[in-house]
C-alpha positions, -999 to 999 in steps of 0.1 A, spaced: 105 169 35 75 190 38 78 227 29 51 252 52 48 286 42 38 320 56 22 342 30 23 380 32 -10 391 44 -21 411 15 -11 392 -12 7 411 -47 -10 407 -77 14 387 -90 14 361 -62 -12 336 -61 0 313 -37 31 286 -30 25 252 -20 43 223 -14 36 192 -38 52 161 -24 83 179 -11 85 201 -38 81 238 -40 51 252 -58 54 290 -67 22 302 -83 37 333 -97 20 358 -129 51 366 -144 67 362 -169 100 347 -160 107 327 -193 120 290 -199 147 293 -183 142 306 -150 166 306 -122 168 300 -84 195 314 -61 204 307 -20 219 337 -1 237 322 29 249 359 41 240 390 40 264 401 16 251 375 -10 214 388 -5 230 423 -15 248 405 -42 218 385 -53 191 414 -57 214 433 -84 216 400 -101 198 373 -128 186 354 -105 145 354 -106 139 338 -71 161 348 -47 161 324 -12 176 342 21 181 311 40 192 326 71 157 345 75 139 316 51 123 341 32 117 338 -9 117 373 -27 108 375 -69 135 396 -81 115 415 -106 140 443 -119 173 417 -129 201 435 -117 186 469 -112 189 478 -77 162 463 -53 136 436 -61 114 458 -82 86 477 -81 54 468 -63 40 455 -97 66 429 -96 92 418 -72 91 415 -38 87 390 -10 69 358 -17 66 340 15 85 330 45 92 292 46 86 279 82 119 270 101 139 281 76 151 249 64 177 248 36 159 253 -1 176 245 -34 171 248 -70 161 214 -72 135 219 -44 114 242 -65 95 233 -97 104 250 -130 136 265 -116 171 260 -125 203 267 -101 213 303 -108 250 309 -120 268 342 -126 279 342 -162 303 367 -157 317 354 -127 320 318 -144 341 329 -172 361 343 -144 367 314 -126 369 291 -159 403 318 -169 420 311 -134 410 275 -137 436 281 -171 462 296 -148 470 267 -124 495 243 -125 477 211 -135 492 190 -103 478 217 -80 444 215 -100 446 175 -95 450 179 -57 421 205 -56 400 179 -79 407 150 -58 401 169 -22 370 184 -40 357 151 -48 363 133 -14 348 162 8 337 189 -9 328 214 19 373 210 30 380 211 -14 360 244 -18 374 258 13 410 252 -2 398 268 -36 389 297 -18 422 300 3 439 294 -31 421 323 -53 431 349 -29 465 338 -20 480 329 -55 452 355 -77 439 379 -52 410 372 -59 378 368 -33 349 340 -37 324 329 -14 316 291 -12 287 298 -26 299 314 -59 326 283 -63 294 259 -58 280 270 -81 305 278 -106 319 240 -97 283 226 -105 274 244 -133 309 230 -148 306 192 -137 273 199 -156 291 204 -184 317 179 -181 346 206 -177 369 184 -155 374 152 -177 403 165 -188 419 168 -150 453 148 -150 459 124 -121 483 104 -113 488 73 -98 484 79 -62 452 102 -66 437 73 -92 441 49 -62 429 75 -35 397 84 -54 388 46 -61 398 36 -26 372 66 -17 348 62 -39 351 28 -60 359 20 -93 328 46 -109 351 74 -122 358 78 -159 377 103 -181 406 110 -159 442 109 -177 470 96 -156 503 121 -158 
């Protein structure tokens, strides 16, 4: 997919350009964001507000397809006219992820993962298996159950996007290989999706 881009008319000085390389975001940015910068997608307008008091260094506001440098971390605002600010628009708002844009990694709240890593402690493993296994064979229905889960059993509130990316960054870290199953979800998940999954302990 090819990514078109509408460019503020006077540009900052610390923007000179985006362009798309082979599908690929571009940002030509003169900041310093480090090695290990990070890209973030706000779905609603409650993540946006969420997103510019954050770590995140390029923010994404998919339902407007605008991309804002977030040049003040998790001081209010994007920053000062120095640094932050909007980057460009991307045409027809289409849906732009970490991996769509060169140099970035997928943002994760720190805080908020440590979070949801001590509730993960607090569930009874064949409820965690279930989750796991619905998780697995349709994410978008597993992450709604997690949701419906933390706020009925822990009173606590996440939006899909902050279990994403909490799930992600965990898989990344190979955090669920120690997820008991037994029988019946071994049989379901390679029924699903074939005999490819390792490191599960039946019960």
């Amino acid at each position: 997919m090819a990514f078109e881009f509408k460019l503020p008319k006077r540009l900052p000085s610390w923007l000179q350009g985006v362009e798309d390389q082979g599908g690929s975001v571009e940002l030509q940015l003169d900041a310093d964001l480090g090695e290990d910068a990070t890209f973030a997608v706000a779905s609603t307008k409650k993540e946006l507000k969420q997103l510019k008091k954050s770590g995140a260094d390029i923010v994404y506001d998919e339902r407007k397809g605008k991309l804002y440098l977030n040049g003040n971390g998790e001081a209010k605002g994007w920053g000062s006219k120095a640094i932050g600010g909007l980057i460009a628009k991307v045409k027809g708002k289409p849906q732009v992820s970490a991996n769509d844009v060169t140099g970035f990694d997928r943002f994760v709240d720190q805080e908020g993962l440590e979070e949801f890593r001590q509730l993960r402690e607090e569930i009874d493993s064949g409820v965690e298996a279930d989750l796991f296994v619905q998780t697995t064979l349709d994410p978008e229905a597993g992450i709604k159950e997690i949701k419906k889960y933390a706020r009925q059993q822990h009173g606590v509130k996440y939006s899909t996007r902050e279990i994403g990316d909490y799930l992600f960054e965990m898989d990344a870290n190979a955090e669920f290989i120690d997820v008991e199953l037994d029988a019946v979800a071994i049989q379901t998940l390679f029924e699903e999706t074939g005999a490819n999954q390792t490191g599960y302990s039946a019960c």
